[in-house]
VMD Tcl script that builds the backbone (N, CA, C; Angstrom):
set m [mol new atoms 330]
animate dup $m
set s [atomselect $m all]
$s set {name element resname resid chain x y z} {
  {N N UNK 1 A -7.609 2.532 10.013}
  {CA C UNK 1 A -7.000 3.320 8.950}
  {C C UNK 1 A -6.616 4.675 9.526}
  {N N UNK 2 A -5.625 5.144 8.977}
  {CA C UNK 2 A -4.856 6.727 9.577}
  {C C UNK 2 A -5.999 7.516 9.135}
  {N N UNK 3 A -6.024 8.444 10.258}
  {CA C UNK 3 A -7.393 9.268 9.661}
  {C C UNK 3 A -6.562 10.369 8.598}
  {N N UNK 4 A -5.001 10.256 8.915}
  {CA C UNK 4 A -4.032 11.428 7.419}
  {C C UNK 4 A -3.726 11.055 6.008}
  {N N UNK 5 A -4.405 9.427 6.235}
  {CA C UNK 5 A -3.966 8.854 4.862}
  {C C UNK 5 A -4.204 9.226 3.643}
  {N N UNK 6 A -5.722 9.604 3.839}
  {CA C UNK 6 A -6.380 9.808 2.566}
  {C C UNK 6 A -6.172 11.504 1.873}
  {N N UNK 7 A -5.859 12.507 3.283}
  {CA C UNK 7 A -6.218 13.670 2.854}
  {C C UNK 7 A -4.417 13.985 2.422}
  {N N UNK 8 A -3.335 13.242 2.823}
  {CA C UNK 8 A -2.135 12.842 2.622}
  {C C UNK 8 A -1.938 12.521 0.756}
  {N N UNK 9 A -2.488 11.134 0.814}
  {CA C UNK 9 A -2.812 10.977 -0.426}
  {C C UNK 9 A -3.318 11.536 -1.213}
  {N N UNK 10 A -4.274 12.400 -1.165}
  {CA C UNK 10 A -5.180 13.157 -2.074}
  {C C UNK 10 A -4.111 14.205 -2.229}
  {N N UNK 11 A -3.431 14.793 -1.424}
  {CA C UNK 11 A -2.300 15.802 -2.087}
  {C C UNK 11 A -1.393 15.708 -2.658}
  {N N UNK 12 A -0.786 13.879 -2.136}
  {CA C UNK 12 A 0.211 13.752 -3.434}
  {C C UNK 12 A -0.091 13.242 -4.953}
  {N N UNK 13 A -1.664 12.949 -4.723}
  {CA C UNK 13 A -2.000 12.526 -6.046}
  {C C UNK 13 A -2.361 14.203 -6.728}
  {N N UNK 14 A -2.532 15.022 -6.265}
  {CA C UNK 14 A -2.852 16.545 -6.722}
  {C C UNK 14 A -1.805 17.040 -7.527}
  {N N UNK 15 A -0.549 16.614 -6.986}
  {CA C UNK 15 A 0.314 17.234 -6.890}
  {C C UNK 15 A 1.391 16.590 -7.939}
  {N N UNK 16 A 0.907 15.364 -7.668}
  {CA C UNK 16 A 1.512 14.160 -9.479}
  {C C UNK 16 A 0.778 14.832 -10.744}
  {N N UNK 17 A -0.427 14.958 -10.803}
  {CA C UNK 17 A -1.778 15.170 -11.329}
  {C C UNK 17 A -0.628 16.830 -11.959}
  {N N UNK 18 A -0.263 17.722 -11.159}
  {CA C UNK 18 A 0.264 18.888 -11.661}
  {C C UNK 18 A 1.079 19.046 -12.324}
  {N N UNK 19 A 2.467 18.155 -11.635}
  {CA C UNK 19 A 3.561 18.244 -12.309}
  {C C UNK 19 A 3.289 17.008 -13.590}
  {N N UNK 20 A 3.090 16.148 -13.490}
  {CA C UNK 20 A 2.845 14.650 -14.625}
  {C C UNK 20 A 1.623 14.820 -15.558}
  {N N UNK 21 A 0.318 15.339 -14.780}
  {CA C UNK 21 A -0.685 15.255 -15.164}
  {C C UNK 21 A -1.519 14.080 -15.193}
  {N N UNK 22 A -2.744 13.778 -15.758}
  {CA C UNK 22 A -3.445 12.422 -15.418}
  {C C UNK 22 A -3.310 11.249 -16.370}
  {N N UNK 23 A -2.382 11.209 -17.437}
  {CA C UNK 23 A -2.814 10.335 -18.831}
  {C C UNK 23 A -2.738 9.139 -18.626}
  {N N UNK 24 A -3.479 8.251 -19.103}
  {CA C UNK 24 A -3.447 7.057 -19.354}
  {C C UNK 24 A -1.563 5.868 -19.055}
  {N N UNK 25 A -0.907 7.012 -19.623}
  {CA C UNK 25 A 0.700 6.628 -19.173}
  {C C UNK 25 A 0.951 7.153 -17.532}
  {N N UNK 26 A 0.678 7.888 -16.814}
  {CA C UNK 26 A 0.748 8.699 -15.996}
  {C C UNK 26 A 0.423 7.469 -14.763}
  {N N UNK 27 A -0.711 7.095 -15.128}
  {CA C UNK 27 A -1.997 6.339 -14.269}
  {C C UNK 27 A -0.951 4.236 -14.017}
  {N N UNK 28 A -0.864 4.612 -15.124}
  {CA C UNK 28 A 0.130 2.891 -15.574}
  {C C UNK 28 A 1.617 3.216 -14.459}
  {N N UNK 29 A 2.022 4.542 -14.550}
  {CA C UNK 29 A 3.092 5.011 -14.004}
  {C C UNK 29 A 2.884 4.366 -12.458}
  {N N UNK 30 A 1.718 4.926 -11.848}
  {CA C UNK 30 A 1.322 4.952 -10.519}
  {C C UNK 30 A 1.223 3.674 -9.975}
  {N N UNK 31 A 0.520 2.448 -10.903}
  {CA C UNK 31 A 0.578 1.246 -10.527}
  {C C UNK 31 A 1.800 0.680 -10.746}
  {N N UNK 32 A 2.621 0.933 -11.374}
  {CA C UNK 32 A 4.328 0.520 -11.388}
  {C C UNK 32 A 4.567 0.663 -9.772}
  {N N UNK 33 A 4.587 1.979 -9.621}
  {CA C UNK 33 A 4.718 2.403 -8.323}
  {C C UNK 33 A 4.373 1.367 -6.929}
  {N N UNK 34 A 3.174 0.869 -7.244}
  {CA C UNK 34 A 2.749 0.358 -6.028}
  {C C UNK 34 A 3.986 -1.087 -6.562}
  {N N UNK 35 A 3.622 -1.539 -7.487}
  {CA C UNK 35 A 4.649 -2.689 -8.029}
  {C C UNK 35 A 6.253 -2.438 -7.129}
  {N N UNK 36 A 6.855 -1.534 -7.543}
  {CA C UNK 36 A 8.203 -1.317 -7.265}
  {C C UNK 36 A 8.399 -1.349 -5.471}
  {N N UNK 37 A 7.184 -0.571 -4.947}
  {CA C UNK 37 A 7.232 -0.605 -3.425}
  {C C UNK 37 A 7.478 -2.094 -3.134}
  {N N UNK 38 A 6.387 -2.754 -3.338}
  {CA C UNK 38 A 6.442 -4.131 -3.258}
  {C C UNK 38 A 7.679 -4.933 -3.227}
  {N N UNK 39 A 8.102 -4.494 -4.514}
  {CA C UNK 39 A 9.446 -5.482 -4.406}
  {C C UNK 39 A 10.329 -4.944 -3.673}
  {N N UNK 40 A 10.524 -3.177 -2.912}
  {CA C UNK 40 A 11.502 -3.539 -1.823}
  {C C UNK 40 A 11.050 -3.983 -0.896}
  {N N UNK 41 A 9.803 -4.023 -0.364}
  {CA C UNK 41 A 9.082 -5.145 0.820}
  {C C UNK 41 A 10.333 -6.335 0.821}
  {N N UNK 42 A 10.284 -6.715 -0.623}
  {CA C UNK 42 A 10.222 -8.091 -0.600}
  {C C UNK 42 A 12.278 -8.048 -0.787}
  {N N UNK 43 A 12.785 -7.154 -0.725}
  {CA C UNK 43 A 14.332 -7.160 -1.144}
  {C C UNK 43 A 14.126 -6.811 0.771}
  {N N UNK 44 A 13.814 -5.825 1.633}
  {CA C UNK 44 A 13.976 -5.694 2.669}
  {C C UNK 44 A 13.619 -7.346 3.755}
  {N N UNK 45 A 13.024 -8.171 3.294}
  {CA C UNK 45 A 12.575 -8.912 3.771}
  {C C UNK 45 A 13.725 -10.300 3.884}
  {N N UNK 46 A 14.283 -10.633 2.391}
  {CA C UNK 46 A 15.223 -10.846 1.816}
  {C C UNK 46 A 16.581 -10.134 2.857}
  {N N UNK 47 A 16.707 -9.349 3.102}
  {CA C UNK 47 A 17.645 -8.344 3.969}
  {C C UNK 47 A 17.301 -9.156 5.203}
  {N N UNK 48 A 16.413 -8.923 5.828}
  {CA C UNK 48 A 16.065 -9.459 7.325}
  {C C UNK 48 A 16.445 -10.983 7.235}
  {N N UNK 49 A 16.063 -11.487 6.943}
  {CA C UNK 49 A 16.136 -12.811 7.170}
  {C C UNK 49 A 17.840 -13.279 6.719}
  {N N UNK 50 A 18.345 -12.711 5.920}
  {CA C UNK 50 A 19.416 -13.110 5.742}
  {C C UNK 50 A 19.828 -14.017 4.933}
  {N N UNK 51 A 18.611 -14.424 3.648}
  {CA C UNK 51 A 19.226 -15.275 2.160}
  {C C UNK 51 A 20.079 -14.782 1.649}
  {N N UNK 52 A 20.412 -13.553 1.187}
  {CA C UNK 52 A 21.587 -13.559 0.304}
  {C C UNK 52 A 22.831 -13.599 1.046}
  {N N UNK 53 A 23.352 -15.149 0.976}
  {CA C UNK 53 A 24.919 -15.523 1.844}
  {C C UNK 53 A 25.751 -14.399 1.774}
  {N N UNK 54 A 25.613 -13.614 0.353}
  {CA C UNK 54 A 26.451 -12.980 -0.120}
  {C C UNK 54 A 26.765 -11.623 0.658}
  {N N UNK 55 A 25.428 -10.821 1.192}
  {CA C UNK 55 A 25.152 -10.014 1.794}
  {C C UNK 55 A 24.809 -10.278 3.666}
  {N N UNK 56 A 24.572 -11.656 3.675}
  {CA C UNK 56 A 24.002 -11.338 5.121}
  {C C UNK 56 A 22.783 -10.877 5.646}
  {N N UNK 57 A 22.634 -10.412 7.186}
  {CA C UNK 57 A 21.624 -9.722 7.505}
  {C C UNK 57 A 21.799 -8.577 7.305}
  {N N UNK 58 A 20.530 -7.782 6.295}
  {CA C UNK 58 A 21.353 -6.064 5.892}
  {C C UNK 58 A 19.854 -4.823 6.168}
  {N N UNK 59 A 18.928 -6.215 6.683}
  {CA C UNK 59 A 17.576 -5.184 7.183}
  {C C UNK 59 A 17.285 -5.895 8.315}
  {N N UNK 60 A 15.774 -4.934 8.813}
  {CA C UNK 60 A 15.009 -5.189 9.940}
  {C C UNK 60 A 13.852 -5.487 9.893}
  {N N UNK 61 A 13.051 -5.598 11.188}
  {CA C UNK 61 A 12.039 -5.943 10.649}
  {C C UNK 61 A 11.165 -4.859 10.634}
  {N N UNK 62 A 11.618 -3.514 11.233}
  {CA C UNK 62 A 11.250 -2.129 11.227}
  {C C UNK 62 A 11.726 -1.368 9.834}
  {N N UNK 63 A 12.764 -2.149 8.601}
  {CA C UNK 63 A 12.895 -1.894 7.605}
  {C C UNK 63 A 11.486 -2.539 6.876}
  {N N UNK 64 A 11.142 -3.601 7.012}
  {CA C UNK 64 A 10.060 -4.229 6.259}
  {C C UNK 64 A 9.089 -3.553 6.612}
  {N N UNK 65 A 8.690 -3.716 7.815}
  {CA C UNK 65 A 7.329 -2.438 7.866}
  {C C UNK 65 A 7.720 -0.736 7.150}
  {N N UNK 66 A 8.324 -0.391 7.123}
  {CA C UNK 66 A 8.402 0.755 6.447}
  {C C UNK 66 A 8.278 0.745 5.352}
  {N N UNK 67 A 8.958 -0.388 5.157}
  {CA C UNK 67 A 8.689 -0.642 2.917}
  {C C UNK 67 A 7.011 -1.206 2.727}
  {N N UNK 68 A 6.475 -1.586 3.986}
  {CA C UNK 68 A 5.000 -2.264 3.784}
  {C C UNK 68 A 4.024 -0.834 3.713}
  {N N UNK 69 A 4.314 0.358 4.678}
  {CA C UNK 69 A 3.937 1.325 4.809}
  {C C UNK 69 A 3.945 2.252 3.394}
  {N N UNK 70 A 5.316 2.042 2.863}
  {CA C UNK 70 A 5.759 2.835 1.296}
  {C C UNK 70 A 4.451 2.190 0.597}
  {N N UNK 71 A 4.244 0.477 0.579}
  {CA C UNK 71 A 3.044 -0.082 -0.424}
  {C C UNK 71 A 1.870 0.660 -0.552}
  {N N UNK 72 A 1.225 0.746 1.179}
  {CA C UNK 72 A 0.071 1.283 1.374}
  {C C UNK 72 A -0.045 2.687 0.896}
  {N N UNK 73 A 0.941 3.241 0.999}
  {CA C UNK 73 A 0.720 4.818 0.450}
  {C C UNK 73 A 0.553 4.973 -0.796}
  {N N UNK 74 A 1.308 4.307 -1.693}
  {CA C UNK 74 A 1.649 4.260 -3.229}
  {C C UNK 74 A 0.084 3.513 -3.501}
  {N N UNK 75 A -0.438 2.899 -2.935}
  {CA C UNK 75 A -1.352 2.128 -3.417}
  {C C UNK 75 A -3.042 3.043 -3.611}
  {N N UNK 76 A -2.549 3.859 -2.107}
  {CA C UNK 76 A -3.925 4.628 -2.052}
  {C C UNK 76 A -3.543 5.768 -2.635}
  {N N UNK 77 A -2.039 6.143 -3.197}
  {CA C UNK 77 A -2.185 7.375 -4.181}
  {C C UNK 77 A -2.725 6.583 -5.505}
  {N N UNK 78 A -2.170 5.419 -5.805}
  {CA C UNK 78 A -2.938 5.247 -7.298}
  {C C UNK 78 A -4.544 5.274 -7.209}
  {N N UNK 79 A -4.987 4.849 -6.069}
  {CA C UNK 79 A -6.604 4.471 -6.347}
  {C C UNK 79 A -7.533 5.854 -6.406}
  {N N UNK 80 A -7.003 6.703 -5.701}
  {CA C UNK 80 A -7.196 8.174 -6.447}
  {C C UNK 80 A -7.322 8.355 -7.544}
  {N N UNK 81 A -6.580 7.473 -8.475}
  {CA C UNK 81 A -6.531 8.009 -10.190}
  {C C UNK 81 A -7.801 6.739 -10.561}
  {N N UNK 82 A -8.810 6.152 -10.149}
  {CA C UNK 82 A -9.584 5.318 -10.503}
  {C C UNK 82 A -11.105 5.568 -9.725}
  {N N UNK 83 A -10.611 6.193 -9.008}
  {CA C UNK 83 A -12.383 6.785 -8.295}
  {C C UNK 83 A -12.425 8.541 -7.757}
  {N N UNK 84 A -13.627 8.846 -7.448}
  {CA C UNK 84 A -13.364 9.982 -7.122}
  {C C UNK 84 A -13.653 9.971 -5.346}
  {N N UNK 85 A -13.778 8.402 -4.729}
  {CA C UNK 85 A -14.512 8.600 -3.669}
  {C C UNK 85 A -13.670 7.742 -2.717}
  {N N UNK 86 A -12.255 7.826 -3.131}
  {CA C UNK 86 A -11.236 6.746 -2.702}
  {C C UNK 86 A -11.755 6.291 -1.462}
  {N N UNK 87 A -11.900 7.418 -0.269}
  {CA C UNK 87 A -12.052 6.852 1.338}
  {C C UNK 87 A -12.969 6.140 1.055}
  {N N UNK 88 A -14.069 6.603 0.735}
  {CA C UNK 88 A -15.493 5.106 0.913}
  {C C UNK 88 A -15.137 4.249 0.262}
  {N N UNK 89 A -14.648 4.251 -0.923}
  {CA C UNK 89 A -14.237 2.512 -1.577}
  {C C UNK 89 A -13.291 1.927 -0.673}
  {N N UNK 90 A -12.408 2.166 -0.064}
  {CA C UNK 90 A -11.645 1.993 0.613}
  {C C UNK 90 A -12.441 1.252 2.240}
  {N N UNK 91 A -13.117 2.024 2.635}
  {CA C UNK 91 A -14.338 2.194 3.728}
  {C C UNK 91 A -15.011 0.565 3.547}
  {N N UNK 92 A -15.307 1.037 2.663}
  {CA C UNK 92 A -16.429 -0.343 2.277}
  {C C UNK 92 A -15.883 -1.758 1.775}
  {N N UNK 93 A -14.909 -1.740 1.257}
  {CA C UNK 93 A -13.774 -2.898 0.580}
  {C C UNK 93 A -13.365 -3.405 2.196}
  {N N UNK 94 A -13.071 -2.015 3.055}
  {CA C UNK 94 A -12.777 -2.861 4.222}
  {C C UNK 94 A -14.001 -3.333 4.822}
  {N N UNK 95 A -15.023 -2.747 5.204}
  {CA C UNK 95 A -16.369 -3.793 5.680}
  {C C UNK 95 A -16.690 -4.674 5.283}
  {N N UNK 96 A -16.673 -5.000 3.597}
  {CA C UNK 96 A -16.554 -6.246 2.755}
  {C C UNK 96 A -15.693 -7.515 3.623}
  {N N UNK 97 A -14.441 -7.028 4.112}
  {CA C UNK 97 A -13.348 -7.951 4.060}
  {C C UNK 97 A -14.061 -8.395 5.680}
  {N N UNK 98 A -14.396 -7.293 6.686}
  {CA C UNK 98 A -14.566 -7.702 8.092}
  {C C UNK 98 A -16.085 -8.837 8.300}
  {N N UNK 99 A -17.067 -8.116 7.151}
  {CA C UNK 99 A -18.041 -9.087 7.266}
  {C C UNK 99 A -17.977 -10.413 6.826}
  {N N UNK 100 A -17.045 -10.769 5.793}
  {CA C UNK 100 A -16.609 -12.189 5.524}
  {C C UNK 100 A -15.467 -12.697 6.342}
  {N N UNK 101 A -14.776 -11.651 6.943}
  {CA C UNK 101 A -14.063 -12.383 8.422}
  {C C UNK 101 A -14.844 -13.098 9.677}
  {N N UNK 102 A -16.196 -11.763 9.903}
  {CA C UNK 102 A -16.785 -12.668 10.565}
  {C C UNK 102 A -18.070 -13.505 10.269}
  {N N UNK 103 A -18.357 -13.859 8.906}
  {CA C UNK 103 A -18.814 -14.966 8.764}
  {C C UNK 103 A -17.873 -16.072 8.549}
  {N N UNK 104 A -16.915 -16.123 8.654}
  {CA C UNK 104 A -15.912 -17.642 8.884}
  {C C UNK 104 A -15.212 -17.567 9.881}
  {N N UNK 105 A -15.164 -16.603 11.247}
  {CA C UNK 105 A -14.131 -17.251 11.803}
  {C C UNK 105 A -15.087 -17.474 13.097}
  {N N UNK 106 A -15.294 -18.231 13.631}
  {CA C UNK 106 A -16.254 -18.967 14.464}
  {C C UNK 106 A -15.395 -18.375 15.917}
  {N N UNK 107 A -16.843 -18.193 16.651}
  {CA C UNK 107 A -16.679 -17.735 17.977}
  {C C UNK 107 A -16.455 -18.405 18.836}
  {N N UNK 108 A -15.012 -17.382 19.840}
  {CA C UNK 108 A -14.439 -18.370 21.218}
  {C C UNK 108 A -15.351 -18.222 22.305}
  {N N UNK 109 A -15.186 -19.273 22.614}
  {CA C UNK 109 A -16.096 -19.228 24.045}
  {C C UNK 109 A -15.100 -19.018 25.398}
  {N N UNK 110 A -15.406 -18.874 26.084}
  {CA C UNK 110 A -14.460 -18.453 27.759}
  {C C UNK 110 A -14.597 -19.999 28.261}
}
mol reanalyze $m
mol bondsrecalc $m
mol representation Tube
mol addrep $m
């Protein structure tokens, strides 16, 4: 994890929090947000590969990571508006995920 993410995030959620404020609509706002990133993931991806006949190839795959990057940011500004301790939930959700990685993925041998 970027060690700028969180203290990144924590300012633009400060800074929503100022101009928007925190309400219940505000908070719904933020998870739209991560929503909307998503779907240009998924329109840039759509771009790369080249389904729409209509359009062609009109992204990269350095466009998709950037729109994957937009997710992650939008995602850890909303989770700001749901804890006060984002990095450790964050921290620990990921140790969660590594300790059930390595209880299933069985060890290579040389």
């Amino acid at each position: 994890m970027s060690v700028t993410l969180m203290p990144i995030a924590a300012r633009i959620a400060a800074a929503l929090n100022t101009t928007n404020g925190h309400s219940e609509h505000e908070t719904a706002m933020r998870l739209l947000k991560v929503t909307e990133e998503a779907g240009e993931v998924t329109a840039a991806y759509i771009g790369m590969t080249g389904q729409n006949p209509r359009k062609g190839i009109t992204h990269t795959t350095a466009d998709v990571a950037d729109e994957l990057c937009d997710v992650i940011i939008a995602a850890t500004v909303a989770l700001h508006s749901f804890t006060t301790t984002p990095a450790a939930d964050l921290t620990a959700k990921l140790d969660a995920v590594a300790r059930r990685l390595n209880a299933t993925t069985p060890e290579r041998t040389a």
